[in-house]
MARNU-375610 format. One record per residue: residue in one letter; z negated, y negated, x negated of N, C-alpha, C in turn. Coordinates in steps of 0.05 Angstrom, whole numbers, plus 5000, padded with zeros to 4 digits. Atoms other than C-alpha are relative to their C-alpha. Example, Ala and Ser with C-alpha at 12.3 -4.5 7.8 and 13.67 -1.06 7.14 Angstrom:
2
A500050244982484450904754500049764982S500150245016485750214727498649785015
% end
This chain:
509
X497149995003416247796472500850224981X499249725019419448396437501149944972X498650075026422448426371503649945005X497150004992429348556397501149595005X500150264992428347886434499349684977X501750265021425247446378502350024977X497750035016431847696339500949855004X497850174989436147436381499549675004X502350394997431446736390501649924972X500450135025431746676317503349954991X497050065008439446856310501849865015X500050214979441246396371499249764990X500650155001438745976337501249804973X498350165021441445936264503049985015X496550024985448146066299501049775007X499250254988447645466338500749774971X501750225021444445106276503549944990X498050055021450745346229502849915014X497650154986456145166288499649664993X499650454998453544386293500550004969X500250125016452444356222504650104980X497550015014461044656213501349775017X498050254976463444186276499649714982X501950285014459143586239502650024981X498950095027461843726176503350084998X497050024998469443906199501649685019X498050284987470243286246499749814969X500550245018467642816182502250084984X499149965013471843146138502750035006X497349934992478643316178501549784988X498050315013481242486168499050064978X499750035031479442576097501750274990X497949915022484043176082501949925012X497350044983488842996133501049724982X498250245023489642276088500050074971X500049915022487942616024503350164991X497749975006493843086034503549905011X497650114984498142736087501150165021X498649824975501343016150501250215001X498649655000506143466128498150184982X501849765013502043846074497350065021X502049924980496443836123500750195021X498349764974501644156172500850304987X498849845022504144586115496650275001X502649894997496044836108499750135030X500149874979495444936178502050235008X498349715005501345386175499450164995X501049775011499545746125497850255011X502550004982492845816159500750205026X499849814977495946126220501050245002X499049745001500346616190498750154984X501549775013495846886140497550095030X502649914972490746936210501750325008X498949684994495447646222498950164981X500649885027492847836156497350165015X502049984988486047896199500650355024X499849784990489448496248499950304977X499949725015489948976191497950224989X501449815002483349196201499250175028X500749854975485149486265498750075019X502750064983479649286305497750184987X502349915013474849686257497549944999X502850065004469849206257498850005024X502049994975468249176331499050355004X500849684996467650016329497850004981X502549945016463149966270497049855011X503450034991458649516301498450125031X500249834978459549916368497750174990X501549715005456850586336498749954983X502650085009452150306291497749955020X503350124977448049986350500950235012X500449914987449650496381498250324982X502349855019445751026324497749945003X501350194996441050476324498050055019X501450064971438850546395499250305001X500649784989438451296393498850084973X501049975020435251276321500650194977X496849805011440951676296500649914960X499850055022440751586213502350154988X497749815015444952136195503149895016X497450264976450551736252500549844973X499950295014448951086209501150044981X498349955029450951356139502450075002X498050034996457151646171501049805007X497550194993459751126203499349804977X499450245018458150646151502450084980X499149995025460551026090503350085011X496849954993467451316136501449664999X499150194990468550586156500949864975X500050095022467350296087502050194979X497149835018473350856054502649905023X497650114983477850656113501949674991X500350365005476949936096501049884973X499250025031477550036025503450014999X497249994999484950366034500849685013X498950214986486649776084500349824978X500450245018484049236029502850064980X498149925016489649565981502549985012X497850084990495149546029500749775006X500650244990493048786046501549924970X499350035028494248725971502749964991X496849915003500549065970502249855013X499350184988502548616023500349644992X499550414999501247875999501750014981X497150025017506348125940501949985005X497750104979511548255985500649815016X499750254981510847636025500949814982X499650295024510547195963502750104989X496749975008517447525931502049925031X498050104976520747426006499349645011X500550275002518346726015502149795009X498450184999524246396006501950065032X497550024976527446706068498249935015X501450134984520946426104499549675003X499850394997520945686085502649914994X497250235003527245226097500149894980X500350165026524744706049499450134966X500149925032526344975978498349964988X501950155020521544545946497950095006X502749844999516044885974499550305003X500449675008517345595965498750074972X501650005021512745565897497450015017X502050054993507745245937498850285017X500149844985508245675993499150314986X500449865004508046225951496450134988X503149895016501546205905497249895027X502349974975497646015977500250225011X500749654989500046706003498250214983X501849815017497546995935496849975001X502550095000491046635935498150125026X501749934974488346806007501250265010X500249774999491647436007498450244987X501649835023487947745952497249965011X501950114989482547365985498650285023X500349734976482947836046499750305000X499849765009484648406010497450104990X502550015010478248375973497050055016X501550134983474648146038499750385017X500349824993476548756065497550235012X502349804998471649326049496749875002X502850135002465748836045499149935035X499850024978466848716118497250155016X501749764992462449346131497249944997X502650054998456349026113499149765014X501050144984456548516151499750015036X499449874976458048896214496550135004X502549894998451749296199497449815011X501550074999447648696197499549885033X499350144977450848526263499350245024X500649664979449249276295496849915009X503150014997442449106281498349765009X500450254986441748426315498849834976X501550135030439948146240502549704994X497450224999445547506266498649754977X502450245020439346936222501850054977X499949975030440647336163503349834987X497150145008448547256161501349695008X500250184999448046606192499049824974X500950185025443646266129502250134979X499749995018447746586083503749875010X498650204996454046216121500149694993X499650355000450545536122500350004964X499950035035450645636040502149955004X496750075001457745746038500849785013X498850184984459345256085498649624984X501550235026454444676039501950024974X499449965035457544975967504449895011X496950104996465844966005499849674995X499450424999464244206039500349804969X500350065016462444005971501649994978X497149975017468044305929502249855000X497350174984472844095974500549664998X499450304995470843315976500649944970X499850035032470143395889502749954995X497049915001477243635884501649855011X497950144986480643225935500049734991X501250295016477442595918501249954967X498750075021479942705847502850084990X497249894997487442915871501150165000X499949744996487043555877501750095024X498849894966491643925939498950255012X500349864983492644415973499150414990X501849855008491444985921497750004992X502449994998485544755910498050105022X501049974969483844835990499450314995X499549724995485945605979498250054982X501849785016481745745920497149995008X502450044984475945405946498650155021X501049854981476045786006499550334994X499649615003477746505983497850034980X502650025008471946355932497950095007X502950104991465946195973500550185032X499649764973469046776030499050304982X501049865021468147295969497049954996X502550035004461847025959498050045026X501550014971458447046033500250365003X500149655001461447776029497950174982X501849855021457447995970497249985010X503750074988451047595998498850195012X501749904983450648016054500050264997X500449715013452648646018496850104985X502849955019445848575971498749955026X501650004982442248366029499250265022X500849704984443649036067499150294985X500849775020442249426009496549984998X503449975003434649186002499250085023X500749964980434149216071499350245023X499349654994436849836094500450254983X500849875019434150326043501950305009X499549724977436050916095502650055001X496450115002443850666089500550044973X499049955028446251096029503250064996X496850085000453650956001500950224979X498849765014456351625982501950175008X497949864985462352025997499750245008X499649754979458752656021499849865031X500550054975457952246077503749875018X497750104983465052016097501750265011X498849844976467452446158502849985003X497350124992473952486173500549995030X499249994976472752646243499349765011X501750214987469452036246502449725004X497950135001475651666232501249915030X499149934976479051926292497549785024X502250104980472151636335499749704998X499850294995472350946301502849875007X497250194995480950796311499750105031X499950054966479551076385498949875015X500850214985474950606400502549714990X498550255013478450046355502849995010X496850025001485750156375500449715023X499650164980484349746434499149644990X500350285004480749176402502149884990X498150085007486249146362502349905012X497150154980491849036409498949755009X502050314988486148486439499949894983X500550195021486148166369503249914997X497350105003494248126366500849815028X499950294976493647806441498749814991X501150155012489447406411501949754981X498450215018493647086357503749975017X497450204975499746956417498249875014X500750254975494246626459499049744981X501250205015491046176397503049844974X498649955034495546276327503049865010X497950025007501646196356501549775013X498650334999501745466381501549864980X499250215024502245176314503050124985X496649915008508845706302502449865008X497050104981512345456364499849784990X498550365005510844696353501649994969X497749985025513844846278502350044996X496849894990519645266303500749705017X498850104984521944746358498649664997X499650174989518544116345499849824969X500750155027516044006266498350074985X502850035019510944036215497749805012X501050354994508643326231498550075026X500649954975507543536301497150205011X502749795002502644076284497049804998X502850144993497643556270497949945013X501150244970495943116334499250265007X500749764990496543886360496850094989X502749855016491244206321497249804987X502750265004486443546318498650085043X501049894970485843756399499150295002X501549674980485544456404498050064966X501849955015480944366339496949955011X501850044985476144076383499050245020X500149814981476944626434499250164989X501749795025475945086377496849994995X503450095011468944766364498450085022X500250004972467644826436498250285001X499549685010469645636430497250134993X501149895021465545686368496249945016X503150084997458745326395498850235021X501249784986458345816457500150264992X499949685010460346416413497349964983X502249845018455046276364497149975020X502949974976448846116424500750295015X500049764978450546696464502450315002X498749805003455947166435499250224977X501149835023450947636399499750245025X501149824985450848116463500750255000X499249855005455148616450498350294979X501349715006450649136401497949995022X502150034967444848926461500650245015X499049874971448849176516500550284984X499849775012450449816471498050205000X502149845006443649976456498350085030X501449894973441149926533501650135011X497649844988447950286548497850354988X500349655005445550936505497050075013X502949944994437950826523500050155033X499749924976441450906594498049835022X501750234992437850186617501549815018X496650014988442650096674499249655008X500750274989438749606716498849774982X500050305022436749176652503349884991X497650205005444049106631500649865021X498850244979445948876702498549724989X501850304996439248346697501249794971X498350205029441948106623503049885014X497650045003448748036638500749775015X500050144983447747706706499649654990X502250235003442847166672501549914977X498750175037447247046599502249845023X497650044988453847016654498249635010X501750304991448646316684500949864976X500749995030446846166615503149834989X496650015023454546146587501649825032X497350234989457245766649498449625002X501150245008452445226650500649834973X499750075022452345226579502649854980X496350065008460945156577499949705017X498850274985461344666636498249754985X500450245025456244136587501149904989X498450105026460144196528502749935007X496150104978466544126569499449755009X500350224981464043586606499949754982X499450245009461943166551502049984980X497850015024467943266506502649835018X498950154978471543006574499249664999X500650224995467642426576500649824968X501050185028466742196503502150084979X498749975020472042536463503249864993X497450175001478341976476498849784977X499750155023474241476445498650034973X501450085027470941786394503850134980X497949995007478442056371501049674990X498850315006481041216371498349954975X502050115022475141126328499650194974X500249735026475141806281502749964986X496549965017482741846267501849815011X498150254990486141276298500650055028X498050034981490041066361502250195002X497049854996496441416341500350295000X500849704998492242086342499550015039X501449874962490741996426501350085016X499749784993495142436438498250275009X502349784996489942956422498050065013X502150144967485642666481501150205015X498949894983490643006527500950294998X501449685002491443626486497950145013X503749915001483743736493500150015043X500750004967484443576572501650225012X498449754993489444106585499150244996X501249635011485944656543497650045015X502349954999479044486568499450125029X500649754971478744756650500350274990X499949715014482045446617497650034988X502249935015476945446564497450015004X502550024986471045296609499750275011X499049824996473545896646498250244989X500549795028473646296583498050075001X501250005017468546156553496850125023X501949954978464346306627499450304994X499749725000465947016614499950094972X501549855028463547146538498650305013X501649764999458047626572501750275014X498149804988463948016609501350154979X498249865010467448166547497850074978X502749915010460848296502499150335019X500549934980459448696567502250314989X498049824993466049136562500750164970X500149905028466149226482496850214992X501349765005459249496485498750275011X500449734979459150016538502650024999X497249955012466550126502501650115035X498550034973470349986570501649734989X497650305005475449416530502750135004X496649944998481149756542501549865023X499350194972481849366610500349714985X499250305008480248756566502349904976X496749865012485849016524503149845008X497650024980491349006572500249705008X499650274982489548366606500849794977X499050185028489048006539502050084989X496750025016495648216512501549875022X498650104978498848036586499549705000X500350355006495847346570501649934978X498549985024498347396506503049995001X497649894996504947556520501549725020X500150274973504946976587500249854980X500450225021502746476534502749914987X497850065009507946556489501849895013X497349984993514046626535499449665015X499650174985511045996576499849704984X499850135032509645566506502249964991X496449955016517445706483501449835026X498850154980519745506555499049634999X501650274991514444836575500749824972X500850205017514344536499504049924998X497350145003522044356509500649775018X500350174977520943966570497049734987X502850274992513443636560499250024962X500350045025513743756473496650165000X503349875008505543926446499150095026X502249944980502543856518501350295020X498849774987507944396539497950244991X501449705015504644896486497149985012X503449954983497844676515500150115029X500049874983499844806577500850255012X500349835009503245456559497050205005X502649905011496245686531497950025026X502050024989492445426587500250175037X499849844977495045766651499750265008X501449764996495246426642497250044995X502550045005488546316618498250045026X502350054972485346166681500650185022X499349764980489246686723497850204984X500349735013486347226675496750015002X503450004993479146946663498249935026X501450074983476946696728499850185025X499749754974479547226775500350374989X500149805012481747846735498050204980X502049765022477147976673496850045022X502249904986470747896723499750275019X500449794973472848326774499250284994X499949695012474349036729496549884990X502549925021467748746687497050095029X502549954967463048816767500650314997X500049714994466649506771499050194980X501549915033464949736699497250035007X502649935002457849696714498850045015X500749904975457949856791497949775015X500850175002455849116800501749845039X497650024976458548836873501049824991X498450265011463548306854500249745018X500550204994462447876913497049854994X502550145015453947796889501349904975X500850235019456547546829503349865005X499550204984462047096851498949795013X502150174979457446846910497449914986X502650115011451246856880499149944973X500350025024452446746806502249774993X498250085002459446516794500949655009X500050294991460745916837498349945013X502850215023453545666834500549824983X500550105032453845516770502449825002X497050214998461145206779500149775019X500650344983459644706837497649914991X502150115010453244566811500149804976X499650065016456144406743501549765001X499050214988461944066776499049785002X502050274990457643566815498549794979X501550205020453043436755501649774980X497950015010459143326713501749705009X499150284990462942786764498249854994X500550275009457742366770498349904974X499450145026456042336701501249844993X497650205021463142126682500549765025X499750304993462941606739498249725001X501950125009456541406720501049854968X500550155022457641276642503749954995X497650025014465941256630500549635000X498850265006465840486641498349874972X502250065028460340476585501850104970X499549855025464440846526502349834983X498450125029467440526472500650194978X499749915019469940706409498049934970X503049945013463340706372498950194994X500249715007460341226337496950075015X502250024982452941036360499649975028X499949994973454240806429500350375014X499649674992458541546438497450094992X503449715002451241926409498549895021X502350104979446841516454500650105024X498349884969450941616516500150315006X500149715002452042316494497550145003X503249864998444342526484500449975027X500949954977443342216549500750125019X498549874973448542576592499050274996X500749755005446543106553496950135016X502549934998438643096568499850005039X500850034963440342906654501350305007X499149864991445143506655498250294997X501849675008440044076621497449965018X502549884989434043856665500550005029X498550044969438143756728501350285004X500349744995440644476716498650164996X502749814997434344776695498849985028X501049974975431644556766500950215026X498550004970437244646812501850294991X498749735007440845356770498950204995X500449805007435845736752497350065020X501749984986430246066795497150074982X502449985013422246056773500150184983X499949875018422646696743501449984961X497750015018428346486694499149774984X501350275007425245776685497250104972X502549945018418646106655500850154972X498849905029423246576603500349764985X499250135016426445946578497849844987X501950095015419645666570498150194977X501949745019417146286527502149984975X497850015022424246226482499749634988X501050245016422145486472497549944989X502950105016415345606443500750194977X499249865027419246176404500949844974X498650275016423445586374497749874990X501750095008418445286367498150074975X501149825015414845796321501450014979X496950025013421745896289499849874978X498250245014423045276260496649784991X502850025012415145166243499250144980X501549775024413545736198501850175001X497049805014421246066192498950265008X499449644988419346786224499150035034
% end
């Protein structure tokens, strides 16, 4: 097995590790700040939360170009590349961090024409200062973790996540537990985000000796090369926050604070969902870069084909059992008067299955820098979302905004982003349709029904029953699609990546 490959084993692997161990420790912990601070300040946080998330465009899609042209140095062993684009990217980044700065001041003096309720324009304010400075800071440090991400080194920044994510949980329960709010939440986090940044700053310094941080090296032409790739991610990161960010605006604008809750206890789930197939299988993007420059045509097709399996199998599972088991473990996590968020989660989750089928399409299109298609389409979602979110949540309230979110969705991912991503790589679009696409989708289907008409008269609101039931649907659906989805050849890899794991998680290299 190659090195390339035994990366990706190993970072596939914390990835997964540090997803279960944030889902784990965000479901246990949600009912404890949600009663710690109560509905509205919890709604108030989530707010906050969504509008500082714009704070996030102001690095202009920089980071997907830096880890573009890194792997793409990388692959063609390009050093004198690497120090430019790091050290241009890292002065770009720097300015940005200062204007981010300059910004959470101005927000915090205007304040009061953003919150109605008087009484919390204090509050409101020193959370903008707190996690703005946060970001600002966060900024230029960005650059090293991009690097580690050029170089398929996902383990490293993974373990130095699960820390942060151990040292936060821990803060957080100290503080709350002894009455602490909601600035506490903010310092805690902007803390132990500063800190993950620095980790992986020292970490690429020992590592990458060859990576020297000096300003004869910042280009200016290089500038120009990283906002022409980035301009596009960027517009794809502002569709982004109309197809995710800006549920919890509208339900605020039109329906409450309070309302944001039930909301965001469902599509927090969906989030988890998101997050589990991004961190198993959304490391492909410097990959596809580096067999792009090597000029490794017919390996990217064979990757792309086999993750595209991989990621729909892998979605219709986690979809399936969050279908089956996530009403009553909701009755039993956060109450009855939360199952609403049952029906959230059922609305978002076909879309998101969808989605989440097509990770290797947009991995695919970012690193053989062809996103400008995924550009367009994602702002036109973006844009749909909104306008149909503002209309539906006046009629059907929360499940409007879900349903909003969830339609254009499935126009865009199931028929549109595949089609340009076949032509992109001169791929025929009915082989993968026919012979990839829906496969995997009636196959999944099928397994899927009679699962849930197999175990749904079994499920209670139990925490053990739901895991038992869960392993097992889990363990009939992975060997029932290892048989019947994947062919011999594909079968024997996965047995070579499970003796890797195996190795892995025996003697850690």
């Amino acid at each position: 097995m190659s090195k390339k490959a035994k990366s990706l084993i190993s970072g596939s692997f914390l990835r997964s590790t540090e997803f279960i161990a944030n889902a784990v420790i965000g479901i246990v912990m949600m009912p404890f700040i949600i009663h710690s601070l109560g509905d509205h300040m919890y709604g108030l946080w989530i707010f906050v939360g969504s509008f500082l998330g714009y704070y996030g465009l102001m690095d202009f899609g920089l980071n997907s170009a830096v880890q573009r042209f890194i792997s793409k140095a990388v692959g063609t062993n390009d050093i004198e590349e690497e120090n430019r684009i790091c050290n241009t990217a890292l002065g770009v980044f720097t300015v940005i961090g200062g204007f981010a700065l300059i910004m959470s001041f101005v927000v915090a003096f205007i304040v009061p024409l953003l919150v109605v309720n008087i009484t919390e324009v204090s509050l409101f304010r020193k959370l903008i200062l707190i996690l703005g400075i946060n970001f600002s800071i966060g900024f230029p440090l960005r650059v090293f973790a991009g690097i580690l991400a050029a170089n398929i080194r996902f383990e490293l920044s993974s373990m130095v996540d699960l820390s942060k994510l151990a040292i936060r949980t821990l803060l957080i329960y100290i503080f709350l537990l002894d009455g602490y709010g909601v600035i506490a939440l903010a310092v805690i986090t902007a803390t132990l985000d500063i800190y993950a940044y620095s980790v992986k700053y020292f970490i690429v310094r020992k590592l990458y000796k060859h990576i020297v941080l000096s300003s004869r090296y910042f280009d200016k032409s290089r500038i120009r090369t990283l906002f022409g790739y980035s301009v596009y991610t960027f517009v794809a990161q502002v569709a982004d926050q109309l197809r995710f960010n800006i549920d919890n605006l509208v339900i605020t604008v039109f329906i409450g604070l309070s309302s944001v809750t039930p909301y965001s206890i469902g599509a927090r789930f969906i989030a988890y969902f998101s997050e589990f197939i991004s961190a198993a299988t959304g490391m492909l993007a410097p990959v596809f870069s580096q067999y792009h420059a090597a000029e490794q045509y017919d390996l990217l097709k064979e990757k792309y084909l086999f993750m595209t399996k991989i990621n729909g199998y892998l979605s219709f599972l986690v979809g399936g059992l969050l279908a089956i088991f996530s009403r009553e473990f909701i009755i039993r996590w956060a109450g009855p008067e939360y199952l609403v968020s049952y029906s959230v989660i059922l609305v978002l989750l076909i879309p998101r299955i969808f989605a989440l089928m097509q990770v290797p399409s947009i991995q695919m299109l970012f690193g053989i820098s062809k996103h400008k298609f995924f550009t367009v389409s994602n702002s036109i979602e973006g844009i749909l979302n909104l306008i149909a979110s503002v209309v539906l949540v006046k009629y059907y309230g929360i499940l409007g905004v879900a349903l909003g979110t969830a339609i254009p969705m499935i126009t865009v991912k199931l028929f549109i982003q595949p089609i340009y991503t076949c032509k992109a790589i001169r791929l025929k679009v009915s082989y993968y349709y026919l012979n990839v696409l829906l496969p995997v989708m009636i196959k999944s289907m099928l397994i899927i029904t009679v699962l849930w008409i197999v175990l749904r008269r079994f499920v209670t609101p139990d925490y053990t029953r739901i895991m038992v039931l869960a392993v097992s649907a889990l363990a009939v659906f992975v060997i029932t699609a290892f048989f019947i989805g994947f062919n011999k050849n594909e079968r024997d890899y996965f047995r070579s990546v499970a003796r890797m794991y195996f190795i892995f998680t025996r003697h850690g290299n």
